[in-house]
C-alpha positions in Angstrom: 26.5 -0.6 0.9 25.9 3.0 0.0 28.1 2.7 -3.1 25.8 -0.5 -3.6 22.5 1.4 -3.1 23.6 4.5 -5.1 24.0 2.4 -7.9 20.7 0.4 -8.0 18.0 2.6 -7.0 17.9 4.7 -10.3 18.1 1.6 -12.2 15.1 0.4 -9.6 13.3 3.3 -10.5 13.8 2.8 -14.4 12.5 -0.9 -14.2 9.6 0.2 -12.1 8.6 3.5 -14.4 8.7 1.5 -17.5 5.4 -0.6 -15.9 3.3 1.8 -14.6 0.0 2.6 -15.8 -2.6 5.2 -15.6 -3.5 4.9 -12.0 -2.4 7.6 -9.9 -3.2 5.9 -6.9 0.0 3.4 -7.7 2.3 5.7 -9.7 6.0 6.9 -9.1 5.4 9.0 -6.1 3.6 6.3 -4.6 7.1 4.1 -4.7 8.2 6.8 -3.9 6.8 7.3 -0.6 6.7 3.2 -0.1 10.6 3.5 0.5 10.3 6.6 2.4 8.5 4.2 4.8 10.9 1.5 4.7 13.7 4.0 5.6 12.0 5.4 8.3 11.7 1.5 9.4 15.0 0.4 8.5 16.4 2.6 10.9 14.7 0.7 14.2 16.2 -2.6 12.4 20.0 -2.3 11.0 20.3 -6.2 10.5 17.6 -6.0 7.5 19.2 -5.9 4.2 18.6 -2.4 2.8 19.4 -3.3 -0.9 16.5 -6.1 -1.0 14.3 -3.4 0.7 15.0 -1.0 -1.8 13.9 -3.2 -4.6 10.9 -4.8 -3.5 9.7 -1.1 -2.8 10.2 0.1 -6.5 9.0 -3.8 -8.1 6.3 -4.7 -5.8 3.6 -3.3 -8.3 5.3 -4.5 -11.6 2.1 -6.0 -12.5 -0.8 -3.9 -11.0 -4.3 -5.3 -11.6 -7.6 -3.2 -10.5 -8.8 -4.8 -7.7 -11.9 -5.9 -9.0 -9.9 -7.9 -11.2 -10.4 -11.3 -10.8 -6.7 -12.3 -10.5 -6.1 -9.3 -7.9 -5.0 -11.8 -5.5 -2.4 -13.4 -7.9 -0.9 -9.9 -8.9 2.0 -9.7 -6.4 2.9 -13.2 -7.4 2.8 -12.1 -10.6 4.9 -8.8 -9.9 7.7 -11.0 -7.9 8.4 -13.5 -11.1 8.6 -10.6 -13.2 10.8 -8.9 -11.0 13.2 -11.7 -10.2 13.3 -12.1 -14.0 14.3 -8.3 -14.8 16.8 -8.2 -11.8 18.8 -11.2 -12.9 18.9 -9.7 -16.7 20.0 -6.6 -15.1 22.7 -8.6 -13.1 20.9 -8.4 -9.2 22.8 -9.7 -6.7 21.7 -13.9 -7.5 21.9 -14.3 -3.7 19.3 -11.3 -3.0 16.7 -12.6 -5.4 14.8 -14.9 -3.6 14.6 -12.2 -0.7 13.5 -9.7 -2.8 10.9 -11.7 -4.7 9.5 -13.2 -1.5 9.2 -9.3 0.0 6.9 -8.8 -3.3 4.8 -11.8 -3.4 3.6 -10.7 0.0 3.0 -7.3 0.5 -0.2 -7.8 -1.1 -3.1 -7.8 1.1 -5.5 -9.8 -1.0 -2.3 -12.2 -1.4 -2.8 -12.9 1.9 1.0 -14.5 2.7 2.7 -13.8 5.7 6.1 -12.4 5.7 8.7 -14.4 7.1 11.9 -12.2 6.5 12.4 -8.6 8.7 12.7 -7.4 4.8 9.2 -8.4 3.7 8.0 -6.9 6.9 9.4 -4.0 6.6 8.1 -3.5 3.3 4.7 -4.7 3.6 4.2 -2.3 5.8 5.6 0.4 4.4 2.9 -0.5 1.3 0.3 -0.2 3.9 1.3 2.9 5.7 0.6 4.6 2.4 -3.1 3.8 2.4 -3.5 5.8 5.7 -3.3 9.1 6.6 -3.8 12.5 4.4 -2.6 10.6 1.2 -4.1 7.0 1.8 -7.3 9.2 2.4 -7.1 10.9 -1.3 -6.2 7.5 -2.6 -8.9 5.6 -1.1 -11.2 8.0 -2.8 -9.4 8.5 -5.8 -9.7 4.3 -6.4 -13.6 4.4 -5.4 -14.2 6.9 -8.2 -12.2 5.0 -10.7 -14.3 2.0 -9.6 -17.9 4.0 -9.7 -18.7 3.7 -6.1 -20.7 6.6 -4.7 -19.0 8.7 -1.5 -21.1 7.2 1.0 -24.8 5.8 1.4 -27.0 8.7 1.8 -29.1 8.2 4.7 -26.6 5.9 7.0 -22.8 6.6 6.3 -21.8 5.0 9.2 -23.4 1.9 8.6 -25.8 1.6 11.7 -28.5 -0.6 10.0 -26.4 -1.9 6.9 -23.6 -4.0 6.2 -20.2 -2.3 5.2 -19.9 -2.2 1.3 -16.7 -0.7 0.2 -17.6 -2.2 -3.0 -20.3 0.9 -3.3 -19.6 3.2 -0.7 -16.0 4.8 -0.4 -16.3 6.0 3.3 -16.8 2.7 4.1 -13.5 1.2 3.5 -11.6 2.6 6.5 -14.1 0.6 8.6 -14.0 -2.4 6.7 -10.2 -2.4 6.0 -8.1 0.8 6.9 -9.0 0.5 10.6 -7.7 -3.1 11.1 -4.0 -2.3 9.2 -2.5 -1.0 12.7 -2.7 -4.6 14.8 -1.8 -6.1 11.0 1.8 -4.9 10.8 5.0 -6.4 11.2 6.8 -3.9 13.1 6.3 -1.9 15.5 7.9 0.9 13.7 4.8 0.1 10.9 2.1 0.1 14.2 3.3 3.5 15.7 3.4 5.2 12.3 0.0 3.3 11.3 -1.7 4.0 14.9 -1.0 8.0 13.7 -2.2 7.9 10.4 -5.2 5.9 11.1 -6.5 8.9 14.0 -6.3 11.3 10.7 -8.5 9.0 9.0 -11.1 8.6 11.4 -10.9 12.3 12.5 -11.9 12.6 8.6 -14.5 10.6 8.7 -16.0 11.9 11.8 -16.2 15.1 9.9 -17.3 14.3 6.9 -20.8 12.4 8.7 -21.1 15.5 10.5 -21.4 17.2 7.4 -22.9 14.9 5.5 -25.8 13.9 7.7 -26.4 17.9 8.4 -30.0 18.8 8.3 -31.6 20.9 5.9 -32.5 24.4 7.6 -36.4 24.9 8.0 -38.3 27.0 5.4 
């Protein structure tokens, strides 16, 4: 399997380099650290099928629409028929396919399909690991500017006597989303490692109202 591996994951990387675009929030390093996940899970499962892991971490964002994009919801579809398509030109394993390409099509989370292989649950949440912690936090903020929303609302960042709008406000999104990833994954490999990441988050944002919401001194 080594020999196996060895031999597809620079030709994973190729196939996945060749679509990226000018978002840094889903770049290289960001597959990167998607199958640093998924190794990390993979040992706590030995039956799951590394090779299928290993390319549905490097083709899951083939096709990457914003996510204000209408289609958002179809673009892991999208990425897994594109993928399935390269693989078999590229002469994939034929018998893999279909468990790669179902590992795709749902690690989306506006997809909203549930994974029914330990592979597509191992790499759904490694997708979503990445949007906690230190680096989920720059990423989170890095997609709000991109998309023109503001930090936070000025006079209530922790939305006391509003609704949540991620949409607008970038703080908001680890209440309305972030938060809620650790009792979503798979494993419980992806709900210790989540559980962690999501305590830097909030520590973050505890910090940042504290700051933010500081009082001007008196004249």
């Amino acid at each position: 399997m080594n020999t196996l591996l060895n031999s597809w994951h620079p030709r994973l990387e190729q196939l996945a380099k060749a679509a990226l675009e000018d978002d840094g929030a889903h770049d290289s390093n960001h597959l990167h650290r998607v199958w640093r996940n998924a190794s990390l899970m993979l040992e706590d499962y030995p039956g799951a099928d590394t090779l299928v892991v290993l390319a549905a971490c490097y083709l899951h964002d083939l096709v990457n629409l914003p996510k204000n994009d209408p289609e958002r919801h179809l673009a892991s579809r999208k990425s897994a028929l594109l993928a399935s398509r390269q693989l078999a030109a590229l002469g994939f394993p034929a018998d893999k396919l279909g468990a790669v390409s179902h590992a795709i099509e749902c690690h989306s989370f506006s997809a909203g399909i549930r994974p029914e292989t330990m592979e597509a649950k191992i790499v759904q949440d490694a997708d979503r690991l990445d949007a906690l912690g230190a680096v989920g936090l720059a990423r989170l903020f890095y997609t709000a500017g991109r998309m023109g929303a503001s930090l936070a609302h000025g006079e209530d960042p922790m939305a006391l006597h509003r609704e949540l709008d991620d949409r607008r406000f970038a703080l908001d999104h680890i209440d309305t989303k972030l938060s809620a990833l650790p009792a979503m994954m798979q494993t419980e490999s992806g709900r210790r490692l989540a559980q962690g990441r999501l305590a830097e988050l909030v520590a973050f944002r505890d910090s940042f109202i504290a700051e933010w919401a500081a009082s001007p001194a008196p004249p």
